[in-house]
N, C-alpha and C positions, 0 to 999 in steps of 0.2 A: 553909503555905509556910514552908520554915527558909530563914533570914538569917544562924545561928550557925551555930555545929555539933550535930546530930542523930542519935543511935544509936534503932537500932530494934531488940529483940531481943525472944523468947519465952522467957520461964525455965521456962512449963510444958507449951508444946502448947498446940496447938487458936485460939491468938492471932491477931487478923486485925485489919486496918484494909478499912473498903470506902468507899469515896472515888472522887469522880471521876479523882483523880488526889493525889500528894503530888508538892507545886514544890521545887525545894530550889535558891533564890538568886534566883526571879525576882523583877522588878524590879515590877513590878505597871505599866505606865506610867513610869517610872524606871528608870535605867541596874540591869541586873544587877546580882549580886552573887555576882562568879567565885571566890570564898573562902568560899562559903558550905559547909561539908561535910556531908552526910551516908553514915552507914555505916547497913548493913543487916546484922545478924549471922542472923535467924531471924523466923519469922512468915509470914503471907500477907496480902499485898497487892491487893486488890481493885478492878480498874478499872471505876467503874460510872456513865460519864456516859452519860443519858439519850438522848442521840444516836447514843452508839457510839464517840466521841470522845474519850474519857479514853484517858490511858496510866497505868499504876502508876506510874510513874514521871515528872516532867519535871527535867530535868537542866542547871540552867544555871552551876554548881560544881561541885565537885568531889564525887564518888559512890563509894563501895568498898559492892559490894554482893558481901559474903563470903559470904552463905548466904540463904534465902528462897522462897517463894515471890509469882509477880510474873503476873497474868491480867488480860488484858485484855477486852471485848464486840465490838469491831470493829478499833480500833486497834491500834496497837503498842504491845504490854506495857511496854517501854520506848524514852522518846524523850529523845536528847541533842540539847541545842542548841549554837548558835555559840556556840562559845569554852570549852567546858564539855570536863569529862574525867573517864571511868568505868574502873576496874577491877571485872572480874567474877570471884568465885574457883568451887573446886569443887563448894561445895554449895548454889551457887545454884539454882532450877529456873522458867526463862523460858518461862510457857507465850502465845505469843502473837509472837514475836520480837521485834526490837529495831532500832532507826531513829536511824542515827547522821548529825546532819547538821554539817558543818561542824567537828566536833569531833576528841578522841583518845580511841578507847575498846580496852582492854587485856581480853582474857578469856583468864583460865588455866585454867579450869575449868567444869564444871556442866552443865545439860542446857536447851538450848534449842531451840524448836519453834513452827512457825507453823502453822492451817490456817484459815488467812483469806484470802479473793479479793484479791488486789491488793499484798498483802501478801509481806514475804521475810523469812525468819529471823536473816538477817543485811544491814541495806541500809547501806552504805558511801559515803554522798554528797554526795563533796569531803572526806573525812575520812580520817584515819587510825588503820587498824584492825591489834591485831594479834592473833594468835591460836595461842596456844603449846599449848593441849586443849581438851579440851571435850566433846559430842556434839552434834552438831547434826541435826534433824530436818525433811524440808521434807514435809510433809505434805495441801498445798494443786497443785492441777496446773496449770500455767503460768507458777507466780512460779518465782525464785531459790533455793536452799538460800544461796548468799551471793553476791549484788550488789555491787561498785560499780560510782560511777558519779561521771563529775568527771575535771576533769583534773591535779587535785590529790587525788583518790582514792588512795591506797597500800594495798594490803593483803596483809601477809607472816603466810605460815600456816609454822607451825614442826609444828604438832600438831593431835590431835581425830581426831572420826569426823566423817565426812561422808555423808548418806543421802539419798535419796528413799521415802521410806515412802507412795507413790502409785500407783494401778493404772497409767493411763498415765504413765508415768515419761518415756515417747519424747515429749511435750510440754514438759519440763522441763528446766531447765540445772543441776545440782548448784552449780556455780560460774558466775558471768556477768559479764562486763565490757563495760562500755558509755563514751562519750564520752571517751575518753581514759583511763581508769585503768587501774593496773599493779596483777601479782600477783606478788609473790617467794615461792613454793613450795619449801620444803626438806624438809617430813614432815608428817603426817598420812594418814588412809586416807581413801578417797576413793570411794563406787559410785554411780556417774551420769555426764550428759556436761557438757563444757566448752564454752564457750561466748567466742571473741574478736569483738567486734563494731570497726568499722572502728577505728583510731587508737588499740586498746587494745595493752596488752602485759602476756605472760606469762615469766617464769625462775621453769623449774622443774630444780629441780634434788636432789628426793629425794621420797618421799610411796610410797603403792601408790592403782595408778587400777583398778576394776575398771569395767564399763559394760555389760550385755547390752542394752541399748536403740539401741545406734548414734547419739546424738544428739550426734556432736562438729559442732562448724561454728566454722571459719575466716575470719571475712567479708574481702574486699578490705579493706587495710590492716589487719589486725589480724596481731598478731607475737606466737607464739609460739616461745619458745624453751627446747628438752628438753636435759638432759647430767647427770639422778641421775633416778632414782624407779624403780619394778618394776609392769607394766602389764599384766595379768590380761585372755584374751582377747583376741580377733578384732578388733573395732571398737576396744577402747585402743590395743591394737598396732598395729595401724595408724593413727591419733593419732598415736601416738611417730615410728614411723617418719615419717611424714609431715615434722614437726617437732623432728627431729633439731637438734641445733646440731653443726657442720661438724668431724667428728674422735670421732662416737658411734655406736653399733649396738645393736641389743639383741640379746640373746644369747638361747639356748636358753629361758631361763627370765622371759623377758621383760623382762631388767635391762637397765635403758641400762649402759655399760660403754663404756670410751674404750679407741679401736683406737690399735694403735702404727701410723702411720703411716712411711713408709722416703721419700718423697718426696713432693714435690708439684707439681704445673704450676698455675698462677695460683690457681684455688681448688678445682682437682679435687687430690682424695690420691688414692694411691697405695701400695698396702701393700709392694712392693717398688720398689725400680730401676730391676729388668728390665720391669716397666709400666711405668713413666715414660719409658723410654727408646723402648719401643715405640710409645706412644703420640705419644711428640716424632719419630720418624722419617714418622710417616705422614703429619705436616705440612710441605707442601710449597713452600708460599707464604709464610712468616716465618720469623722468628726467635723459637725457644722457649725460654723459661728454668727447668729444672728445679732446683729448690730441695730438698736433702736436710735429713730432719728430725731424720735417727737415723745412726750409726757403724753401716755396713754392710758387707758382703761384697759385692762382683758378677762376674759369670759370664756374664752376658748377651749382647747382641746387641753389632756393631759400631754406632756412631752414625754415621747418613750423611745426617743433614738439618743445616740452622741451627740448633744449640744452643749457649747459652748456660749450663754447671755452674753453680749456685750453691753450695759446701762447707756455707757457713752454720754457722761454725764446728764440722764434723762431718768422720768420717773414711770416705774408701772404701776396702776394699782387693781388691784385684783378686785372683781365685780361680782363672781363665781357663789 
């Protein structure tokens, strides 16, 4: 158990600690010890409580684990606690994956992997996680490649590979969100399905999704929202399209891509005018208000219902 500060390195190979576990701050019965640090630059880690119970790691301070190897028996390779916070870099390699609870855990790097029943290579619960690379492997059928869970859960992926390395794959959610947590999605590669369950929420707004399993699912209340990423195949593209945010399309090549809109009537667009105008004539019983988005030409139809122009500070000019 460190109370101070603790490096752990190999200067020649083959170095190993086997432990049920190494604490780094706890308090044993007594409050924590949130300044307590340990770095990890090389070596292996050995988790070997007789139950199945040990983590390599327990994390109640502060953790930079730059490089290492980190196995667990049952548990999770690494477990953070309340109030504690880990940075993982590139040459770390996490076989067993990692259980962030309550905590802030940062990974720039490294290869992380679960294939344990019950278990997810990344569990995010109540905590904030982020995730700028990486490769992450989920190699167990039923869990998560990466979990949260909470309503305080956040987790922003900037980077990484994302996998299912499982025969049935169509059991499995690459990504999962449960009880209220959020995902902000801007890059990373991604092959597997997603997963919003009620009260979560997704913005995604960059990444590549590939999926041949078709296991997307949207439960009642759960909110995703697409407007960046390139979505490979049948079952993604259709994902995307599905969950479009309001003013995006995918294009030939499966790129969301933002359409120039020319108008709009309350939340339908309209690429030209001349739809909008068509559209507002065939309404017979109100008063419709077409909102221009963009300085356009028109040519179109006469208007002969209730309409209300909105310019919205833009120009028409008549072609007619």
């Amino acid at each position: 158990n460190n109370l101070g500060t603790l490096t752990i390195q190999d200067t020649k190979g083959n170095g190993s600690i086997n432990a049920r576990g190494i604490y780094n701050g706890y308090g044993n019965g007594g409050a924590n010890v949130a300044t307590a640090k340990i770095t990890v630059l090389s070596g292996t880690i050995n988790a070997k409580g007789t139950n199945g119970g040990g983590a390599a790691i327990f994390n109640y301070g502060v953790a930079d684990i730059q490089g290492g190897t980190f196995t667990s028996v049952a548990s999770y390779a690494i477990a953070l606690q309340t109030g504690s916070t880990m940075t993982i870099g590139e040459n770390a390699i996490i076989t067993g994956g990692i259980n962030s609870w309550q905590s802030a855990l940062t990974i720039t790097g490294g290869t992380i992997s679960n294939d344990k029943s019950g278990k997810h290579v990344v569990y995010a619960g109540e905590s904030a996680v982020t995730i700028n690379g990486g490769t992450f492997h989920n190699n167990n059928s039923g869990n998560a490649t990466i979990l949260a869970s909470g309503s305080t859960a956040a987790v922003e992926i900037t980077g990484g590979t994302f996998t299912l390395n499982i025969v049935d794959a169509s059991s499995s959610y690459l990504i999962d969100a449960t009880s209220s947590a959020t995902y902000t999605i801007s890059g990373g590669n991604f092959t597997g399905g997603i997963r919003a369950q009620g009260g979560t929420k997704y913005e995604i707004t960059g990444g590549t999704f590939t999926n041949e399993y078709g296991n997307y699912n949207v439960y009642e209340g759960g909110d995703i929202n697409i407007s960046g990423g390139t979505f490979t195949g049948s079952y993604a593209q259709t994902f995307a399209t599905d969950n479009l945010a309001e003013g995006y399309e995918l294009d030939e090549n499966g790129t969301v891509v933002q359409v120039n809109y020319a108008a709009k009537i309350g939340e339908t667009y309209y690429a030209t005018l001349e739809a909008a105008v068509e559209a507002a004539n065939a309404v017979t019983d109100s008063q419709v208000t077409i909102t221009l988005l963009a300085d356009i030409d028109y040519s179109g139809d006469d208007i002969t219902a209730n309409v209300v122009l909105d310019l919205n500070g833009k120009t028409v000019t008549s072609t007619g």
